[in-house]
Phi, psi and omega in degrees: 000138203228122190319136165283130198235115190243117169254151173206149181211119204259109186274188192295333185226026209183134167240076207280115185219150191238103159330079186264146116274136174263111162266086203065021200079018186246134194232179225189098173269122176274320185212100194242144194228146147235116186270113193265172160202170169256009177200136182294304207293353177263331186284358181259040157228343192291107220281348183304296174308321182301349171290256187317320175285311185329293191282347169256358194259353177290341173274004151240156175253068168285154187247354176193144175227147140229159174232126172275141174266172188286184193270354189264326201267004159218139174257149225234122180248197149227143153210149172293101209221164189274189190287076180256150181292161177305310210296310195252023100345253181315354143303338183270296207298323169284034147278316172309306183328305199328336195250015183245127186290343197263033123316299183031069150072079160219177172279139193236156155223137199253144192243192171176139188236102167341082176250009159212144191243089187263207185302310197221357177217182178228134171287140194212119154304101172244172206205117140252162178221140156323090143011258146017271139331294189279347149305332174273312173319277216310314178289341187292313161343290210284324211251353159287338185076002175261140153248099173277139177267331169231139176236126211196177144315148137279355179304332198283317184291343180268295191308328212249282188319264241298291219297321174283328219244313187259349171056042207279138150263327183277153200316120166233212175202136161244123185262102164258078181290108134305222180253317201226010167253162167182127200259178168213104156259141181244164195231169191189080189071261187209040175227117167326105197252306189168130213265092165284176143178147191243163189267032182242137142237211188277014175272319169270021148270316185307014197208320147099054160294082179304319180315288183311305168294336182268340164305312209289288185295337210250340166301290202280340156274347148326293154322268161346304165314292200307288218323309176326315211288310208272311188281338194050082228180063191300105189300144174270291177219198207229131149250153162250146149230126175238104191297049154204183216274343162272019210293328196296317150339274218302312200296310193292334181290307183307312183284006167258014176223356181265139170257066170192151153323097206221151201201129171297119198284159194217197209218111142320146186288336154022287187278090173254193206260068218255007181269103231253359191254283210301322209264343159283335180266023181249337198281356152326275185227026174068044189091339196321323164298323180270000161325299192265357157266329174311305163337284209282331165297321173310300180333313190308336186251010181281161183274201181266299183308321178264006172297152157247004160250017152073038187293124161260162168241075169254329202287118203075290194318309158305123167261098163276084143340102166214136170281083200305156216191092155303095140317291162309134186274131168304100158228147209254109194297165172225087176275093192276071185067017218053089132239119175222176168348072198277168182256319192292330179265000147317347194262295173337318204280312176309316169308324208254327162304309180299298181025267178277351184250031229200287189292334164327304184292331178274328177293325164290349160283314189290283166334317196261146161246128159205179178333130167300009155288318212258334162310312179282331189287303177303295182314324179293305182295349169264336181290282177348299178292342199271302185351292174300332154284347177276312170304281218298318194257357145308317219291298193301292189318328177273336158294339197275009179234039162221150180279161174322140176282317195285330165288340177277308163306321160304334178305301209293309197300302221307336212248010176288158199243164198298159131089015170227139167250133142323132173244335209228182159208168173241167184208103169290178173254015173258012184072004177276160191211113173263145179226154187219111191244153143242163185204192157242324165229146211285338176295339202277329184292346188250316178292328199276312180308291201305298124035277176293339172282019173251005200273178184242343174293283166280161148218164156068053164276126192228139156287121198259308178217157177228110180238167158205158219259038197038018163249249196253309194276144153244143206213137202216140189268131191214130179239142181216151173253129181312143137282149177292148166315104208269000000 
């Protein structure tokens, strides 16, 4: 008799969970159940369903579960930080957060997983989640009666499959389709090179959205494209997992359009079956839906020291609270043909007002007599301006050893690709600039990064998400760094 390994993994429509016995490393699916629903954030309330898992999970005795949460409700980066203890890890990135809207100002929480190592610095896979949300995850665990020891991504239980089960080195990509999501990771051995995701999932083959669909596939070769251009890196092939009942549609749609080898992940035969209900139901599409919770029961019983992606257990489960706050001042461009906003003579302009009401105010103490209630009001009212001019004119002296925002907004306009606007941009006080764009097509997010890698203004321009309404429009996220002033 061999310890029980419980994976679960809660997708946009669906709770899928898988039961292993480890007898020697030799493993066993004792039991796979998928509990459906129509909406997530309403099913961690559902006392029925919360009932039915209840009832199906008292009949193991597991010694480790882990769960992955879906892929929509975190937003997921990789970035590079130098060699810091976890604690001032996790100090940069809620430095960062702050400025990403799909947050909107709530308390987040943050994980972050070691996926490379150099000389002096580290690539670190991190994850926020709306606070909020994963608190609402943690009571339905609890009110399910599961104790999980790890809470993740599903990228981490697939990367973790393919790496355990198919013992792939060479550079690939996994394509994960929900219902209204689709991730893309790409892998290299057992290093994260770099993570997408888009808002189209498999509801637009099931509804056979051509529109949707050539946005979709124009995604994911975009990407693939960036991953070469940027990582130097050649995908060899594609794995998929697709959470319906069509996936082969997708797969046969996909492969007449991807120019790579793409093959649907599957549960080894390895793993074996002794449930004869479990074992029809893998033979549907070779498991494919249940790939990343079996995955994730194996994952469940490993230590830290035996990871080989080095999965901690900071990630999600360790919680940084921050009640987001924009530091950074916002400003909402107006693009015209590259024409946009300048910033810099509004501040000037702002200056030269207080200014003058600033000597107003002096005249009016000196020339006029009047009460001495009304004498105090004004000297109050000149301390105020001068205050505000000392601020004002600090501020403009710290500009003069930087570059200009209208050179930098000119920069920005001048190197914009036909048919895309700025809607929205940010300026930290570390010099980084996040923009938020439209377009009609998700290639214009690449061409402006590409573009942009020629200015002499910016630098360390990265695409963060390329999303779309399901129509025409794309609308895509972009980062930067100011360069210092030479």
């Amino acid at each position: 008799m061999g310890n029980l390994l419980l994976g679960i993994t809660l997708n946009e429509t669906a709770m899928r969970c898988a039961v292993i016995e480890n007898t020697e490393n030799n493993f066993t699916i004792k039991a796979l159940k998928e509990f459906t629903y129509t909406n997530f954030e309403e099913a961690l309330t559902d006392k029925t369903l919360i009932n039915s898992v209840r009832s199906f999970i008292k009949h193991f005795r597991y010694t480790s579960c882990a769960v992955s949460i879906p892929q929509n409700v975190a937003f997921t980066r990789i970035k590079n930080v130098p060699k810091l203890p976890n604690d001032k890890v996790f100090k940069l990135i809620q430095a960062e957060i702050k400025d990403y809207a799909i947050f909107k100002q709530e308390n987040v929480a943050l994980g972050f997983i070691k996926v490379d190592d150099n000389v002096d610095s580290q690539n670190i896979l991190w994850a926020g989640i709306k606070e909020s949300i994963l608190l609402n995850i943690l009571t339905f665990l609890k009110q399910c009666k599961i104790k999980a020891n790890i809470i993740t991504i599903p990228q981490i239980g697939i990367v973790f499959g393919v790496s355990e089960f198919y013992k792939e080195n060479d550079p690939y990509a996994v394509i994960n389709i929900d219902k209204d999501s689709t991730t893309l990771t790409a892998v290299q051995g057992k290093k994260v090179l770099y993570n997408y995701i888009q808002d189209i999932g498999y509801e637009a083959f099931e509804k056979d959205d051509v529109s949707s669909k050539n946005i979709f596939i124009g995604n994911i070769v975009s990407t693939l494209n960036f991953i070469t251009r940027t990582q130097n890196v050649s995908v060899k092939k594609i794995f998929l997992i697709a959470h319906s009942d069509n996936a082969p549609q997708i797969v046969s749609t996909l492969s007449n359009r991807l120019p790579f080898p793409l093959i649907m992940l599957s549960i080894p035969k390895s793993i074996e079956t002794i449930n004869e209900e479990d074992y029809l139901e893998i033979q549907k599409n070779q498991g494919n839906k249940y790939f990343v919770s079996v995955a994730l029961a194996v994952l469940s019983q490993l230590k830290e020291k035996d990871l080989s992606l080095k999965i901690n257990e900071y990630y999600v489960r360790e919680r940084v609270s921050e009640n987001l706050k924009v530091f950074a001042t916002v400003l909402t461009l107006i693009v015209i043909n590259g024409a946009s906003v300048i910033a810099y003579p509004i501040l000037k302009t702002n200056l030269t007002e207080v200014e003058n009401n600033l000597k107003s105010v002096s005249k009016s103490i000196s020339e006029i007599s009047i009460p001495s209630l009304d004498v105090k009001k004004l000297q109050s009212d000149l301390q105020a301006l001068k205050d505000k001019t000392t601020k004002l004119q600090l501020l403009e002296n710290s500009l003069d050893d930087k570059v200009k925002f209208s050179t930098v907004l000119n920069e920005l306009a001048v190197r914009l690709p036909s048919s895309t606007t700025i809607e929205t941009l940010a300026i930290k006080e570390d010099n980084t600039i996040s923009l938020r764009c439209f377009t009609n097509s998700c290639k214009s997010a690449f061409d402006y990064e590409e573009n942009l890698s020629h200015s002499n203004i910016v630098e360390n321009q990265t695409v963060l998400r390329v999303t779309n309404d399901k129509t025409q429009n794309v609308t895509f996220e972009l980062e930067m760094k100011i360069r210092s002033k030479k």
